[in-house]
C-alpha positions in Angstrom: 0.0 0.0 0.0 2.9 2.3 0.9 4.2 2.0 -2.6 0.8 4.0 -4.4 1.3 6.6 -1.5 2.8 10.2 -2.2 6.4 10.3 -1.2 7.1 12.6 1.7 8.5 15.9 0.3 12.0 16.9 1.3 11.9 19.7 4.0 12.3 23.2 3.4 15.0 25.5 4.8 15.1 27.9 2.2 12.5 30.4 1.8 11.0 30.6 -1.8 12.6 32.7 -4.4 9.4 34.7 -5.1 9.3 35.4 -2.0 13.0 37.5 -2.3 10.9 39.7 -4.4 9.4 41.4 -1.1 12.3 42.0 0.8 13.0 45.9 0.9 15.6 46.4 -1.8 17.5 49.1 -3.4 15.6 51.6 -4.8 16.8 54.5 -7.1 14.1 56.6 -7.0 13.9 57.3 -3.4 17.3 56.1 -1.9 18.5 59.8 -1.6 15.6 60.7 0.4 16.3 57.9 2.8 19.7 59.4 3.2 18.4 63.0 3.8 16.0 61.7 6.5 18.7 59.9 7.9 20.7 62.9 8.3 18.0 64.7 9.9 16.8 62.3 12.0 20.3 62.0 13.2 20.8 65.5 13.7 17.7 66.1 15.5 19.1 63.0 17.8 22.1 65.2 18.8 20.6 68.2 18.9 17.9 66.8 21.5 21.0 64.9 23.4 18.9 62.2 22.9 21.7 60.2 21.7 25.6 60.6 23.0 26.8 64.1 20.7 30.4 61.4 19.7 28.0 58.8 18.6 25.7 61.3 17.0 28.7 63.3 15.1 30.2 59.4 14.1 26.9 58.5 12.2 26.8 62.0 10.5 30.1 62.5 9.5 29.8 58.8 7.9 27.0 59.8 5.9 28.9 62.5 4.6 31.5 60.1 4.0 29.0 58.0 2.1 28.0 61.3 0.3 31.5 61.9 -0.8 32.0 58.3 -2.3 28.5 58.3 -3.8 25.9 57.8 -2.0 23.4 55.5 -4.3 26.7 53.3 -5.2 27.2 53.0 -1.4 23.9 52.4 -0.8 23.5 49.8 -3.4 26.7 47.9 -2.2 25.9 47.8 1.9 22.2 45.9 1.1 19.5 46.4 3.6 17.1 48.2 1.3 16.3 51.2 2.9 18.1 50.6 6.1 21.3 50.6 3.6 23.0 53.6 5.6 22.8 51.4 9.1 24.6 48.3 6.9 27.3 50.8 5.3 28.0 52.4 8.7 27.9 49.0 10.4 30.2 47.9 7.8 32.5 51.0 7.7 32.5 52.5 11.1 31.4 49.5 13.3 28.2 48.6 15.2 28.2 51.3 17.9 27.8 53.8 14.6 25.9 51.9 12.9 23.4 50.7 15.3 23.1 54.1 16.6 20.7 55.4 13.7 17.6 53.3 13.9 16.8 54.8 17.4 13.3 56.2 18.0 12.2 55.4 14.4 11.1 52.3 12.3 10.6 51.1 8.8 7.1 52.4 8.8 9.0 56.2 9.0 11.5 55.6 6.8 9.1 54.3 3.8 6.3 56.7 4.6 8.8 59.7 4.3 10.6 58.7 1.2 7.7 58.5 -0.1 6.3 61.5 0.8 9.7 62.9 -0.4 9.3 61.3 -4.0 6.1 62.3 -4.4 6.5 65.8 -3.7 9.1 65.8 -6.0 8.1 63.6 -8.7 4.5 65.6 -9.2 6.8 69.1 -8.8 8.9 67.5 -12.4 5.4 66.4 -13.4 3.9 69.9 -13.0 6.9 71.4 -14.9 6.1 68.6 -17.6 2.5 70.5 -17.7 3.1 73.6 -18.1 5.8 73.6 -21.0 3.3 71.2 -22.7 0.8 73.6 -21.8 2.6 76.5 -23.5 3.3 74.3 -26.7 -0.5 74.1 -26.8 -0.6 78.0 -26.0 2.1 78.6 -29.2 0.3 76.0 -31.5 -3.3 77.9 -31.0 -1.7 81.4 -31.5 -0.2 79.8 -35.1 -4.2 78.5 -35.8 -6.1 81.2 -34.6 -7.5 81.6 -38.4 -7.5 77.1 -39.3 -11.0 75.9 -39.5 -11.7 72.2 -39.2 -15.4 70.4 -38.5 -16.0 69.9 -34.7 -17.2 66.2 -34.0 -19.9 65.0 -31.9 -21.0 61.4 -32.3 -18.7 60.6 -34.7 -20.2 62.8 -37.6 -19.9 66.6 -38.2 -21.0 69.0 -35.8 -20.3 72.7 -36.0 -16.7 74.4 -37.2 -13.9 74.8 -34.9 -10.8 76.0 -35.1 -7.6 74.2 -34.2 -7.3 77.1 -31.9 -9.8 76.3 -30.1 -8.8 72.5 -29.9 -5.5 73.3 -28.6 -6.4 75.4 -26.0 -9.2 73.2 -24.7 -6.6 71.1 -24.0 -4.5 73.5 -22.3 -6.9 74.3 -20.1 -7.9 70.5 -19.4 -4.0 70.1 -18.3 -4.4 73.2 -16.4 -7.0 70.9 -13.9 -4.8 68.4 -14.2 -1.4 70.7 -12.9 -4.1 72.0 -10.2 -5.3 68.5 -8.8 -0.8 67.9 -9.1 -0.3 71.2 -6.9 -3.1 69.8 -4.6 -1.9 66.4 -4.0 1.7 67.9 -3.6 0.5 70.2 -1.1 -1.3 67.6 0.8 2.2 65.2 0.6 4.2 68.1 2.4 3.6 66.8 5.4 5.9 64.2 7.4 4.9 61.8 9.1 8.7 61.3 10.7 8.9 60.5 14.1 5.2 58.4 14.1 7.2 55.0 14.3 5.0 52.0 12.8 2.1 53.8 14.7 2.3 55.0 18.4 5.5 57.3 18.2 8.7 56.6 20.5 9.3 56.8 24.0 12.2 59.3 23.3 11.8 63.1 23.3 11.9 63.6 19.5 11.2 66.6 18.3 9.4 66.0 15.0 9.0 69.4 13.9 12.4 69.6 13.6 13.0 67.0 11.1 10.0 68.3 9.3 11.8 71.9 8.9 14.8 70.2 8.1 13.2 68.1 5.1 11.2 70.9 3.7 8.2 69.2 5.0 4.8 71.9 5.6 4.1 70.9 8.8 3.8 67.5 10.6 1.1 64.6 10.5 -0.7 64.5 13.4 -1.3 61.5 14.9 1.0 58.7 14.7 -1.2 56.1 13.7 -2.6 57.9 10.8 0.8 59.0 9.9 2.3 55.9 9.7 -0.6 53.5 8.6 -3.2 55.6 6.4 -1.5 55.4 3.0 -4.4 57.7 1.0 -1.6 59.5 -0.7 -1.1 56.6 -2.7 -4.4 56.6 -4.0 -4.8 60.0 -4.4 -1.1 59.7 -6.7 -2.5 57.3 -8.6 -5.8 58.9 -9.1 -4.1 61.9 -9.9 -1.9 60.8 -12.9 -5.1 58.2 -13.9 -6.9 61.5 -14.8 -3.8 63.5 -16.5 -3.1 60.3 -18.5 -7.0 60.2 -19.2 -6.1 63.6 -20.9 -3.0 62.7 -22.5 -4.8 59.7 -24.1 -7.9 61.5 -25.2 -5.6 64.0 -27.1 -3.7 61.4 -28.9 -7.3 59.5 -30.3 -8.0 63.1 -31.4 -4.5 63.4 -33.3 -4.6 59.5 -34.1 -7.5 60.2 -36.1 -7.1 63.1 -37.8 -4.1 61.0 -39.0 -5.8 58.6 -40.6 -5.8 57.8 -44.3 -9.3 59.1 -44.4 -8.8 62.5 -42.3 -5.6 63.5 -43.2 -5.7 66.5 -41.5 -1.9 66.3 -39.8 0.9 64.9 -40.5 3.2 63.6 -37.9 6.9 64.2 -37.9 9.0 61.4 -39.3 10.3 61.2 -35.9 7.1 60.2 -33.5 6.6 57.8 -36.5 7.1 54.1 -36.6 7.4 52.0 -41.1 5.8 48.5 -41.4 8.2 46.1 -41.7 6.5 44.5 -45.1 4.8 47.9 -46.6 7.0 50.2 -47.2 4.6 53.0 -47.4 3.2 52.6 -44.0 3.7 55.7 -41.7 2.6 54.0 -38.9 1.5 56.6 -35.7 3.7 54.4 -32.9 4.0 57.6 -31.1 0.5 58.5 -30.7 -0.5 54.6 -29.9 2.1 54.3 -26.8 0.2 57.9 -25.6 -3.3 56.1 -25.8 -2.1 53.2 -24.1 -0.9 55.2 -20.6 -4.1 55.4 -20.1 -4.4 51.9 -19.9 -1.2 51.3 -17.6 -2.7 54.5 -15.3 -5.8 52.7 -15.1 -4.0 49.6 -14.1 -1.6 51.1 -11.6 -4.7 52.8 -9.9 -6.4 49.4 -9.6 -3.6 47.8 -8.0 -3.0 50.6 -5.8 -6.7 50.7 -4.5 -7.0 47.1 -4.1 -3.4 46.9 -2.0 -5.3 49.7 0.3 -8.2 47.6 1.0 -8.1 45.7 4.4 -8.3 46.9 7.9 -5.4 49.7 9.2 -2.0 47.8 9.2 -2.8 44.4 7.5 -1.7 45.7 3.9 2.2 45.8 4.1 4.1 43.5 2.0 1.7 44.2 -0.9 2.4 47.6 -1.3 5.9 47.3 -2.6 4.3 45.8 -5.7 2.1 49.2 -5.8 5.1 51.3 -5.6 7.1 50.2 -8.3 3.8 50.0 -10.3 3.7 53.9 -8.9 7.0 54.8 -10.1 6.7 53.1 -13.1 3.9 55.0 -14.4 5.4 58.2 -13.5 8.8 57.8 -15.1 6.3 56.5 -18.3 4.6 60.1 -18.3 7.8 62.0 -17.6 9.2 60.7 -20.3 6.3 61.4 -22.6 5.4 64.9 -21.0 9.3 65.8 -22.3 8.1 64.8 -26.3 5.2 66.4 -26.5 6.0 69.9 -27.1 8.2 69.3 -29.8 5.5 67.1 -31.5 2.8 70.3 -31.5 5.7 72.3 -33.2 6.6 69.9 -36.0 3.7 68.4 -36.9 2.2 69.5 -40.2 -1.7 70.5 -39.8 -3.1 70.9 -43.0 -5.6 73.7 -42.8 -7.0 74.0 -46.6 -8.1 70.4 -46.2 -9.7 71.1 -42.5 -11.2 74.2 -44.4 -13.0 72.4 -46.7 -13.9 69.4 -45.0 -15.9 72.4 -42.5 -17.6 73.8 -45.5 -18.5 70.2 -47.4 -21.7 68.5 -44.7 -23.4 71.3 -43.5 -21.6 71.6 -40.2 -22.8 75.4 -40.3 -25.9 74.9 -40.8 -27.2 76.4 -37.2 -26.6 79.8 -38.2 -28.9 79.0 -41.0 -31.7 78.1 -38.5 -30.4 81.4 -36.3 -30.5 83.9 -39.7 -34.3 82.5 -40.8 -35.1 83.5 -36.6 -33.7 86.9 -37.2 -35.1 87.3 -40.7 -38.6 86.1 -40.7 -39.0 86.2 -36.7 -39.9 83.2 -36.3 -39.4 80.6 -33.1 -36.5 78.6 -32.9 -37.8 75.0 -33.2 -39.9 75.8 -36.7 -36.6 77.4 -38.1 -34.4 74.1 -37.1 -37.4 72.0 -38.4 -37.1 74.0 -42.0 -33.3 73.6 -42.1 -33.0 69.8 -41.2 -35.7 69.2 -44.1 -33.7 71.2 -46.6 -30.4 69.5 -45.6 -32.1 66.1 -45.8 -33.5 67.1 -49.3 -30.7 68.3 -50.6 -28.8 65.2 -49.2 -31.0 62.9 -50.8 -30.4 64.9 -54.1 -26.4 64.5 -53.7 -26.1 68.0 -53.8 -23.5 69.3 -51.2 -24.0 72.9 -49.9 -21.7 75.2 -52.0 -23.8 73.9 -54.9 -26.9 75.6 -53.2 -28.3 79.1 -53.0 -30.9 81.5 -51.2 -33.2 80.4 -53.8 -33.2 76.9 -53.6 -33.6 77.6 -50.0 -36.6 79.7 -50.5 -38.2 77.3 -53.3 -38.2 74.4 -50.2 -39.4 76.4 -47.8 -42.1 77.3 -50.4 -43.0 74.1 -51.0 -43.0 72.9 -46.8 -45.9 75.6 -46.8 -44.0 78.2 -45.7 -44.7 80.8 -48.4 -43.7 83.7 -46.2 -40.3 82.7 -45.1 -37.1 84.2 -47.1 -33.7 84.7 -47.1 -31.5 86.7 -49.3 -28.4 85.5 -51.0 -25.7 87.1 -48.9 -27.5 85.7 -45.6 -27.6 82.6 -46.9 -24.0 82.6 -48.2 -22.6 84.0 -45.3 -24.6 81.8 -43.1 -23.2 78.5 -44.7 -19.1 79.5 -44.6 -17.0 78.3 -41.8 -15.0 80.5 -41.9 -18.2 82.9 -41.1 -19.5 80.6 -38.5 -16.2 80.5 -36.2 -15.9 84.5 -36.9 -19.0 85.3 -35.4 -18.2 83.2 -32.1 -16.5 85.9 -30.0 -18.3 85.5 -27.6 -16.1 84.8 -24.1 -14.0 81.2 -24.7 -15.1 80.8 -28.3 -13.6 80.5 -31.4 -13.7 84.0 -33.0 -10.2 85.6 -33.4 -11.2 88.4 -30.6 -11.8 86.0 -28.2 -9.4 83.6 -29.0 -6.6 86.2 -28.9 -7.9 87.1 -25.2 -7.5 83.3 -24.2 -4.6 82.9 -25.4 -3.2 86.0 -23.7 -4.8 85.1 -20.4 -3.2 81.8 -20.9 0.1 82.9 -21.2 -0.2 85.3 -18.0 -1.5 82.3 -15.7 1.6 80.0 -17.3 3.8 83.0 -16.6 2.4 83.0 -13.0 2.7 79.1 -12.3 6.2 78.9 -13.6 6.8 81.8 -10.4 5.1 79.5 -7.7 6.7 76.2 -9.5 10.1 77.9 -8.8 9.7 79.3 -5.3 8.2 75.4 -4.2 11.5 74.3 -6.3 14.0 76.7 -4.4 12.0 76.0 -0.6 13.1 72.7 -1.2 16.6 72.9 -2.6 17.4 75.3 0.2 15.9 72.7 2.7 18.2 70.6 1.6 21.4 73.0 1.5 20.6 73.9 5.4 20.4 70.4 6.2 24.0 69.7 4.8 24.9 72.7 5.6 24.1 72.4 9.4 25.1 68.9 9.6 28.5 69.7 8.1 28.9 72.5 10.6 28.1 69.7 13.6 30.7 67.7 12.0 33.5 70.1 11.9 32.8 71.8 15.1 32.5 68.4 16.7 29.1 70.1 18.6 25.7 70.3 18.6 24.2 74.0 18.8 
């Protein structure tokens, strides 16, 4: 009987290789902001005499040390993951040094702050991303103030546009996007230092000061929520979900005007990808990688909400899968962000085609409705009843609309009944050109060239004003960082603590 029986497996000592794939590792991304923290963290230490000041001055002047050797490459060689400057100092200076640094903090500080850090940081070079894309977009409406091209609504031909107009709906689109950025990095500038993995320390830290010394707003509150309420990661992945969402949407708008059958643009030989077999293919890589972000950004967001889901401190080990997700995406749309400027200035839009494609099915045909309600005074429905007939007769007849005139308009209405209703020649002429219809929207955020030259210059103020802000946030936090070295090389040289 033993013989049909399952041999007994061999017992495990080693744990299994996926498993590795958890262990906190070296990462690029937010390794210098470990190091930072542990600077201040240290400093703070001495400064409070919470730890011996010739223990305290050891750990910081090897830090410096690892700073003058290269820090990442230092980092990368001692292991540990983000405890890397405990196993370099450990290694390099001995235990008493090394052991020294993880007083009166945890893991749960040292990943919550680094990614506080990146965050901050990363949406900062994001929002920077935003507004030169958004000033391409200001530049490429100020070049097609005067480019008609039909508007789309269902799929078929709606009203005339210009590519004005497009452009700078999409500017101010990104411009949401760069204020739900500034929001989210506002709401990151906060550390959460000093909360441990959720009640704090016995030790008199002083977390305020590590918060100055990092740059940081302020400080979280309460421990618990400091060190286990991981919203921020939702709200980062929610937040670039959406800007991708508008990334994407303006490359299906490009991607079809570059079709065969559009042919509206044409994209520069360089955001361009040639069929392997036809050598005539000009095939729109560019613009397909921009759709798909959306697709990753959805993903990422996913993962990141379902890593979140579980009562306060269960989710741990997941979440390192949601970071690099997380960083993953961001690099993706950094990286694209960078492109896309020069893509609005070399691409080719071809505005006599736009022109007449605006002019060929009737897409201004509203302001024939609107001219027959001024004219005959008459209410609005009748007059978009009379003009839907007389496009769906002349339609039928496979005659397009330059072909028609005031009379044939008048000879249908004639025949609907409507003896009394008239237009002259001019109106009707004037009533059916694009070119016309878009003039006549000046109104405030329209198309016409008065209100479109008011956009754009109120644009170009509010770019002019976020590129200010953008800097000062830029230089609060490089000068955070040049007082933390700063202060912690005077402790070092002065062998004190003031």
């Amino acid at each position: 009987m033993r013989d049909n029986l399952r041999p007994d497996p061999p017992a495990r000592t080693l744990r299994p290789a996926y498993m590795e794939s958890y262990k906190e590792g070296f990462v690029e991304d937010t390794a210098g902001y470990i190091h930072s923290y542990d600077m201040a963290h240290v400093l703070m230490l001495g400064e409070r005499g919470i730890l011996p000041a010739e223990t305290a001055l050891g750990v910081l002047a090897g830090l410096r040390e690892m700073d003058r050797l290269g820090m990442a490459d230092c980092r990368r060689k001692a292991g540990g993951g983000n405890h890397a400057g405990e196993a370099w100092l450990t290694e390099h200076k001995g235990a008493a040094i090394g052991g020294a640094i993880g007083l009166a903090r945890s893991s749960g500080d040292l990943s919550a702050i680094s990614f506080r850090m990146y965050a901050r940081h990363t949406l900062l070079e994001l929002r920077k991303g935003l507004v030169e894309l958004r000033a391409a977009l200001v530049e490429f409406a100020s070049r097609h103030v005067d480019h008609v091209l039909p508007g789309n609504t269902h799929g078929q031909h709606a009203q005339p546009i210009t590519f004005a107009l497009w452009a700078m709906m999409y500017n101010d689109a990104l411009a949401r996007d760069c204020a739900r950025l500034g929001e989210t990095i506002a709401r990151a500038n906060h550390s959460p230092a000093g909360a441990g993995i959720m009640s704090g320390t016995e030790f008199p830290i002083d977390r305020s000061r590590i918060a100055q010394l990092l740059g940081f707003d302020s400080v979280l509150t309460n421990t618990l929520d400091a060190a286990l309420s991981h919203d921020l990661e939702m709200e980062f992945a929610s937040t670039l979900n959406m800007l991708c969402y508008t990334l994407s949407r303006m490359a299906e708008d490009l991607f079809l005007w570059n079709t065969t059958e559009y042919d509206l643009i044409t994209l520069p030989d360089w955001f361009i990808g040639i069929s392997s077999m036809m050598p005539q293919k000009r095939n729109p890589d560019g613009l397909q990688d921009l759709r798909h972000l959306s697709t990753q950004a959805q993903a990422t967001l996913t993962m990141v909400m379902g890593t979140e889901r579980g009562p306060t401190g269960f989710p741990i080990i997941e979440r390192r899968n949601s970071d690099r997700s997380l960083r993953q995406l961001a690099r993706a749309l950094g990286e694209r962000l960078a492109i896309l400027p020069d893509l609005l200035h070399d691409m080719e839009v071809k505005s006599a085609r736009a022109e007449s494609h605006a002019n060929l099915y009737w897409a201004s045909v509203t302001d024939l409705a609107g001219a027959l309600v001024r004219q005959n005074r008459i209410d609005w429905r009748r007059a978009h009843g009379l003009v839907a007939g007389f496009v769906r007769d002349c339609i039928a007849k496979g005659q397009p609309p330059y072909e028609m005139s005031a009379d044939d308009f008048n000879a249908y209405a004639s025949r609907s009944g409507a003896l009394k209703i008239t237009l002259d020649e001019a109106v009707f002429t004037r009533a059916l050109d694009a070119r016309a219809f878009v003039s006549r929207r000046d109104t405030f955020g329209g198309p016409g060239p008065e209100a479109m030259d008011h956009a754009i210059s109120q644009a170009t103020s509010a770019l002019a004003h976020e590129r200010q802000a953008l800097q000062a946030l830029e230089t609060t936090l490089a000068k955070a960082q040049e007082n933390l070295l700063a202060t912690v090389d005077t402790a070092v040289k002065g062998q004190r603590f003031v």
